[in-house]
C-alpha positions in Angstrom: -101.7 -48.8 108.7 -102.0 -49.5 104.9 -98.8 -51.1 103.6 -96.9 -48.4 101.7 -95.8 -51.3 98.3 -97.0 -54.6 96.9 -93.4 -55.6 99.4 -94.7 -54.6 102.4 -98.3 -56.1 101.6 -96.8 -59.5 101.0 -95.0 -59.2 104.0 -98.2 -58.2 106.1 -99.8 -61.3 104.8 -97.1 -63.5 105.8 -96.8 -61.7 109.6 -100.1 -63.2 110.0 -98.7 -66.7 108.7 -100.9 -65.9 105.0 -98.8 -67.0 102.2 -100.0 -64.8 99.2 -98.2 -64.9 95.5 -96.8 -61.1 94.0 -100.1 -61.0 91.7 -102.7 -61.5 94.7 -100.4 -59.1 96.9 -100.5 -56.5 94.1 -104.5 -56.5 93.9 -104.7 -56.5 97.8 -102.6 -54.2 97.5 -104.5 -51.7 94.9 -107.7 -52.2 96.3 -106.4 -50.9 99.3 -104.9 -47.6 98.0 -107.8 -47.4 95.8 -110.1 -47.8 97.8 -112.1 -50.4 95.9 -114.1 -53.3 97.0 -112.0 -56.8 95.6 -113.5 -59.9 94.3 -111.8 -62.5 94.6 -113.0 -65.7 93.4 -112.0 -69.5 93.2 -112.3 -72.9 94.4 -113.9 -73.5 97.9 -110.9 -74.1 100.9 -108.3 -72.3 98.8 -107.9 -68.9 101.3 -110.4 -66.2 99.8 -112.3 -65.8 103.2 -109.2 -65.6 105.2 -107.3 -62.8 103.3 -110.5 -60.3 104.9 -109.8 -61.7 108.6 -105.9 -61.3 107.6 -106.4 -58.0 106.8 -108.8 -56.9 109.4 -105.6 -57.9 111.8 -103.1 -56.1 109.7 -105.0 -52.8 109.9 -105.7 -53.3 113.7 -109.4 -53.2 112.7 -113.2 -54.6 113.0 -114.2 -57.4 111.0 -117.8 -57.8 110.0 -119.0 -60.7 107.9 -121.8 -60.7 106.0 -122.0 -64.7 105.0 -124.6 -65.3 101.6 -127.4 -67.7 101.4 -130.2 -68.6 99.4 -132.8 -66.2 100.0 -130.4 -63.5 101.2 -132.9 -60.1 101.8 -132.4 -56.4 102.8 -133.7 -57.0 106.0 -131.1 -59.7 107.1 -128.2 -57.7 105.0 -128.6 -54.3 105.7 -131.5 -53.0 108.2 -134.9 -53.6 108.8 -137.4 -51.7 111.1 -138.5 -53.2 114.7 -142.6 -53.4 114.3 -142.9 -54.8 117.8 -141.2 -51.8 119.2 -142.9 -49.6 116.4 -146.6 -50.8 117.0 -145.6 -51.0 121.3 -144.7 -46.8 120.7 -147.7 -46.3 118.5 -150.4 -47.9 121.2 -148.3 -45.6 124.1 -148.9 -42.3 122.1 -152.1 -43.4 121.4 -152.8 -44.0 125.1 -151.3 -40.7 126.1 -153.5 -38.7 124.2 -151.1 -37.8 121.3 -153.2 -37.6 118.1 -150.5 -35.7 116.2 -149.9 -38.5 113.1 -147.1 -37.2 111.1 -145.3 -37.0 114.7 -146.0 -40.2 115.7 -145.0 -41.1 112.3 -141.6 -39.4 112.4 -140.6 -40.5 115.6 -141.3 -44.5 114.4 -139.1 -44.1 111.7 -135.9 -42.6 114.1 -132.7 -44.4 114.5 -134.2 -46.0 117.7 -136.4 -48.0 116.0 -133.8 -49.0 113.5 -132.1 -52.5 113.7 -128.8 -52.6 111.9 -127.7 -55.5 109.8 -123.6 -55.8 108.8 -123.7 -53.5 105.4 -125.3 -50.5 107.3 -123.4 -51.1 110.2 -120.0 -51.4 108.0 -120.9 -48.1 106.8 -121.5 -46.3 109.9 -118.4 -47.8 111.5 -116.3 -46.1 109.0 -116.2 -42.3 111.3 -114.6 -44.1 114.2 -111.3 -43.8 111.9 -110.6 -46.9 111.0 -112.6 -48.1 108.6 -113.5 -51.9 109.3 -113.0 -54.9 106.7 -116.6 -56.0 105.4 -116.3 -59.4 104.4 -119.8 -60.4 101.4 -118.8 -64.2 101.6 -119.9 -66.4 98.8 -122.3 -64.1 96.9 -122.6 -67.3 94.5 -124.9 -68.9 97.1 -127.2 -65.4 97.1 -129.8 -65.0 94.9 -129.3 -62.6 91.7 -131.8 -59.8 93.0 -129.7 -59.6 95.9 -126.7 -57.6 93.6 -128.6 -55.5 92.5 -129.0 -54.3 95.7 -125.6 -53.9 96.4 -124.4 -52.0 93.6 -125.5 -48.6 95.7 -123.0 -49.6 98.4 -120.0 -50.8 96.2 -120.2 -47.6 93.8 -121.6 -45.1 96.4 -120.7 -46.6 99.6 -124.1 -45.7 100.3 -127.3 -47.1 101.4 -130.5 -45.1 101.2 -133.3 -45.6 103.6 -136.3 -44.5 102.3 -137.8 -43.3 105.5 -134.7 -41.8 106.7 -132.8 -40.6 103.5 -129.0 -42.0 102.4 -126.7 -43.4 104.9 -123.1 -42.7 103.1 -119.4 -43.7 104.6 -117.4 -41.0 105.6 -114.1 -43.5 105.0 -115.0 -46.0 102.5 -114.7 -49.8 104.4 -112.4 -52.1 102.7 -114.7 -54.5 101.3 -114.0 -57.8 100.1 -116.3 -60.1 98.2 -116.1 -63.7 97.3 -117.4 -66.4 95.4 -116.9 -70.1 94.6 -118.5 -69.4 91.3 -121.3 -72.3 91.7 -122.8 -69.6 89.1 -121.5 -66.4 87.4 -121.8 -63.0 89.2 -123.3 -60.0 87.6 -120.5 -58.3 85.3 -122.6 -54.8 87.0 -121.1 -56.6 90.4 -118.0 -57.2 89.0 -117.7 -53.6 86.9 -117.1 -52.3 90.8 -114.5 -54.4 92.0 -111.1 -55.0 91.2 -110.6 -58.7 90.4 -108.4 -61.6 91.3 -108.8 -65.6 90.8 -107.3 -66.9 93.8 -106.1 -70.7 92.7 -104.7 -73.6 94.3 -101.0 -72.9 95.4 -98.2 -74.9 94.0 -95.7 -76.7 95.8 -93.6 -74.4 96.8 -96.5 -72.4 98.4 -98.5 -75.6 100.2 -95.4 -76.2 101.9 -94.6 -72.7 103.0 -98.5 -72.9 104.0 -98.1 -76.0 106.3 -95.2 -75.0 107.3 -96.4 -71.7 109.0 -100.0 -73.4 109.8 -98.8 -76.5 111.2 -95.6 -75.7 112.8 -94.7 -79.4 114.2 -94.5 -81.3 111.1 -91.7 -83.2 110.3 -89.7 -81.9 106.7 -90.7 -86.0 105.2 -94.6 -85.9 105.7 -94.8 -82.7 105.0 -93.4 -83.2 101.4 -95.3 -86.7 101.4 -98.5 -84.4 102.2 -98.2 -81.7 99.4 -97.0 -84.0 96.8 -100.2 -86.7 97.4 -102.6 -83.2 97.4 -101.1 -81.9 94.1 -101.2 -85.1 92.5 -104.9 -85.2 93.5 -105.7 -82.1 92.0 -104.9 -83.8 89.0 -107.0 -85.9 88.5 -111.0 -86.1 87.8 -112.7 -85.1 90.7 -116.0 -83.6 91.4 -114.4 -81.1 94.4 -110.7 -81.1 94.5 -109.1 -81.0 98.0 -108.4 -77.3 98.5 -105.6 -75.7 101.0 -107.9 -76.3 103.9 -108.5 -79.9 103.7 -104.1 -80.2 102.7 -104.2 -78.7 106.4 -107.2 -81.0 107.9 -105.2 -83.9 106.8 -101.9 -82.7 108.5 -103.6 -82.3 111.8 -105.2 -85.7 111.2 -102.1 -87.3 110.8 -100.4 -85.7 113.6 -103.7 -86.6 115.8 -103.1 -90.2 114.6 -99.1 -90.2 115.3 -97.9 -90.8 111.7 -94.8 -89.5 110.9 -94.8 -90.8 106.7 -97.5 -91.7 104.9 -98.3 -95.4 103.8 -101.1 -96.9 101.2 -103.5 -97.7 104.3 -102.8 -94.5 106.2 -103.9 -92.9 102.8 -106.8 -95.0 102.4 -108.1 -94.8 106.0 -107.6 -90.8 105.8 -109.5 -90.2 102.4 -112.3 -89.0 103.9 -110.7 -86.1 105.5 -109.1 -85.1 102.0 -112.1 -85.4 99.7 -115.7 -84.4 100.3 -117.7 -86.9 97.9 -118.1 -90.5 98.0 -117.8 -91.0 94.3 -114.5 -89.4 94.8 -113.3 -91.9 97.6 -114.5 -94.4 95.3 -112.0 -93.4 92.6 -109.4 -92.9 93.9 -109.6 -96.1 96.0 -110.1 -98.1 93.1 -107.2 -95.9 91.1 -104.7 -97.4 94.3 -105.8 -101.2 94.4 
């Protein structure tokens, strides 16, 4: 069930251990009752992806995940005919005698023969009643053609097969796009979508956040933890640690029996923190 106020959204996130801010809750929130695909975008490890499978729990619902990549196509998104099985029926109707070509032709192009990818199947999933979360992850790593393409679907909630005519939701899916902005999305893209930066938390939040992900943390490291993160964000890095690494690096230590952190600890550890060499490299030389 869709939560009735931006209060009972909030809480829903938080049942399912998701720390979310009011502002974040509110667009959740609104693009829930609106019905309206949300982009959320942000620094990589900082929760984007996992508000779509917290949701997809919250509404008791199917999660399908469409995850971007550099030569992202139709075919691999949304459907693509099966030749083999096309050419095998062809050759069999031939064999049998049938000459009639335009039925030949209109029984290759059936539903049969059709293989479907996760945005035609997030539409079609939508009579069942209740409509599934469809997750477009990182669109930044697509290429730019590719959102073209899916301005159909995130206006129309349609896709429209030219041999078979326009697939179209009955329930629009609750769709959720996001992006690490390694380069800027279409505004046409972003014209659909209600919009929300997701950042790093603050204190506050990172500690509520470990404290619900990693439930066996003492009170000391886990203030030792979120203060060392923050102060990291701070500085001059190529990737800053996001909330996933702050939780990496809990589970580390606990792996590794530390109960407070010390200089060596930190040093030995960097590696789960931060991502890039030249990074280590900085901050190493910042400690000696």
């Amino acid at each position: 069930m869709i939560p009735s106020t931006i209060d009972a959204t909030i809480d829903c996130l938080q049942e399912k251990n998701y720390v979310a801010d009011r502002s974040l809750a509110t667009a959740v929130f609104l693009a829930l009752k609106m019905k309206r695909p949300l982009f959320l975008e942000g620094e990589a490890g900082v929760g984007k992806t996992e508000i779509a499978k917290v949701l997809a729990e919250t509404l008791d619902t199917k999660l399908i995940r469409l995850q971007c990549y550099e030569g992202l196509d139709l075919s691999t998104a949304a459907y693509e005919w099966n030749y083999a099985k096309q050419i095998l029926e062809i050759r069999l109707s031939e064999a049998s005698g049938q000459v009639d070509k335009e039925a030949i032709e209109k029984e290759i192009f059936s539903t049969k023969f059709l293989i479907k990818r996760p945005l035609l199947k997030s539409l079609e999933l939508t009579g069942s009643g209740k409509p599934p979360v469809l997750l477009i992850d990182e669109l930044d790593r697509s290429d730019e053609p590719f959102e073209a393409f899916l301005l159909e679907i995130l206006s129309e909630f349609q896709i429209t097969i030219p041999e078979l005519g326009t697939v179209k939701a009955q329930d629009p899916p609750v769709v959720i796009i996001t992006s690490n902005r390694t380069r800027e999305i279409h505004d046409a893209v972003k014209r659909r979508c209600l919009y929300h930066w997701v950042g790093y938390p603050n204190i506050n939040q990172e500690l509520e956040i470990l404290k619900r992900k990693i439930g066996k943390v003492s009170t000391k490291l886990a203030k030792q933890i979120v203060d060392h993160v923050q102060a990291l964000r701070k500085k001059d890095l190529f990737k800053k640690p996001g909330t996933a690494e702050t939780l990496d690096w809990a589970k580390a230590l606990q792996v590794l029996n530390k109960t407070e952190l010390s200089q060596e600890t930190i040093a030995s550890t960097l590696g789960v923190l931060l991502k890039y060499q030249d990074d280590i490299e900085k901050i190493s030389g910042m400690d000696t």
